[in-house]
C-alpha positions as CSV (number, residue, x, y, z in Angstrom):
1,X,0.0,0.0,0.0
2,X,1.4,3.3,-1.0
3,X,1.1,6.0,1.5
4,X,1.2,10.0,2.0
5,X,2.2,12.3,4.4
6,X,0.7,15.8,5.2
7,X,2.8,18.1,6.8
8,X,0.9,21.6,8.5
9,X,2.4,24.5,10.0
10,X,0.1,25.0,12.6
11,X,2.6,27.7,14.9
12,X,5.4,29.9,14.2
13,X,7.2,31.2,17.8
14,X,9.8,33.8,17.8
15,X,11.8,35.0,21.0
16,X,12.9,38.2,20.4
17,X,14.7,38.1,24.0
18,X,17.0,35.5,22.8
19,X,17.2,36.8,19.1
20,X,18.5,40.4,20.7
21,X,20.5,38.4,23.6
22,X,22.3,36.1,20.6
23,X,21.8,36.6,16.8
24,X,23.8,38.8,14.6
25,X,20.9,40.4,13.5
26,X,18.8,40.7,16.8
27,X,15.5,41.7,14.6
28,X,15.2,38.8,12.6
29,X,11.7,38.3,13.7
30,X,9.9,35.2,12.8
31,X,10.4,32.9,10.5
32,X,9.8,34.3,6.8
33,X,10.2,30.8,5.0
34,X,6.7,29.6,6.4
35,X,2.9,30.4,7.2
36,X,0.7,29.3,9.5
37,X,-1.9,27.1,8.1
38,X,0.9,26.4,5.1
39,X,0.4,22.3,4.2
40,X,2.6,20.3,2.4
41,X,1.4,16.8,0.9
42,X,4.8,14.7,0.2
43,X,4.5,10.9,-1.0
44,X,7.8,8.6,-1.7
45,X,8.1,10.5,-5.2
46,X,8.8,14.0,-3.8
47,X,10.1,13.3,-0.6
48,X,14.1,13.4,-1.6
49,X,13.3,16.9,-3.0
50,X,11.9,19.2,-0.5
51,X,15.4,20.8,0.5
52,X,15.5,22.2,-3.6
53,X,13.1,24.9,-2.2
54,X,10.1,23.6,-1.4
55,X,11.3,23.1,2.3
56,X,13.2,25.0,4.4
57,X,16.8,22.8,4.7
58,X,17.0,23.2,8.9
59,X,13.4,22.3,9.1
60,X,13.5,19.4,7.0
61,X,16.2,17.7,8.7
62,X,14.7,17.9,11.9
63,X,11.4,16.3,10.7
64,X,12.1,14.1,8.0
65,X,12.6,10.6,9.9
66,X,8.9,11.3,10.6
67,X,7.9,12.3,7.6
68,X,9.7,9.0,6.4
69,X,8.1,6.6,8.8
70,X,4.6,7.9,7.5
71,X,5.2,7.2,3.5
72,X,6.5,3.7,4.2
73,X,3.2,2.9,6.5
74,X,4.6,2.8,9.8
75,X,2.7,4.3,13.2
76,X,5.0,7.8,13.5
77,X,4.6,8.0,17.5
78,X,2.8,5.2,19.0
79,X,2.2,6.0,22.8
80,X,3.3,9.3,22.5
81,X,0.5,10.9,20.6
82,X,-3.0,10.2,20.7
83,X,-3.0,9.2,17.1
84,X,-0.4,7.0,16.2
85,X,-0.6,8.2,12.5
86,X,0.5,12.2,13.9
87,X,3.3,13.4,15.2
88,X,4.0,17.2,16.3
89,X,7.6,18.3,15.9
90,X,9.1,22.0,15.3
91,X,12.4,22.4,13.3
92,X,15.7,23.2,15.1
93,X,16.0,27.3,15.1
94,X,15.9,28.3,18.7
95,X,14.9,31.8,18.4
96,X,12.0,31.1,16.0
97,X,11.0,27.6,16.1
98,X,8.0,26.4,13.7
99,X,5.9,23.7,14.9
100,X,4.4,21.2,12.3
101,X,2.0,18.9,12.4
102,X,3.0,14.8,10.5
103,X,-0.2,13.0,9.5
104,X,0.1,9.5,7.5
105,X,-2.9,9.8,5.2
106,X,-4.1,6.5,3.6
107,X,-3.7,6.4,-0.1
C-alpha cells in the first residue's frame, strides 16, 4: 500500500529576548520561509526533494525521519501521541521555532 504524508504549519514562535541576547541580527523576527496554516502533501516521489526549495533545509532535517516513517506505513509516535498516524515536531532554530503537524494519510 502506498502512503502519504501531510505536513501543516500550525505555529510559528519567535523570542525576540534571545534573538537580541544572541543573533547577529537581533531583529530577525519570525520565521519568513513559512505560514501558519501552510500544508505540504509529500508521498515517496517528492520526498528526496523538498530541501530544492520547497522546504526550508533546517526544518526538514529535523522532521524528515517522521515524515519518512509515515510514507513507508509505519505508526510515527505510537504512545506518545493520541494518534499513532500524527506526530507534532518543530524544526531546530531556537529563536523562532516552527511547529508542524505529521499526519500518515491513507492512499
Amino acid at each position: 500500500m502506498s502512503y502519504k504524508c501531510k505536513v501543516t504549519v500550525i505555529r510559528k514562535e519567535c523570542y525576540e529576548d534571545l534573538q537580541e541576547k544572541y543573533l547577529a541580527n537581533p531583529k530577525s523576527g519570525p520565521c519568513h520561509f513559512f505560514k501558519e496554516g501552510q500544508e505540504f502533501i509529500i508521498d515517496s516521489k517528492v520526498y528526496n526533494s523538498m530541501c530544492e526549495g520547497k522546504f526550508c533545509g533546517e526544518a526538514w532535517d529535523a522532521i524528515n525521519r517522521y515524515v519518512y516513517a509515515a510514507i513507508q506505513g509505519g505508526s510515527i509516535m505510537e504512545g506518545w501521541t493520541n494518534d499513532e498516524k500524527m506526530m507534532i515536531a518543530c524544526c531546530n532554530d531556537g529563536t523562532r521555532p516552527v511547529i508542524f503537524k505529521i499526519e500518515r494519510l491513507e492512499a
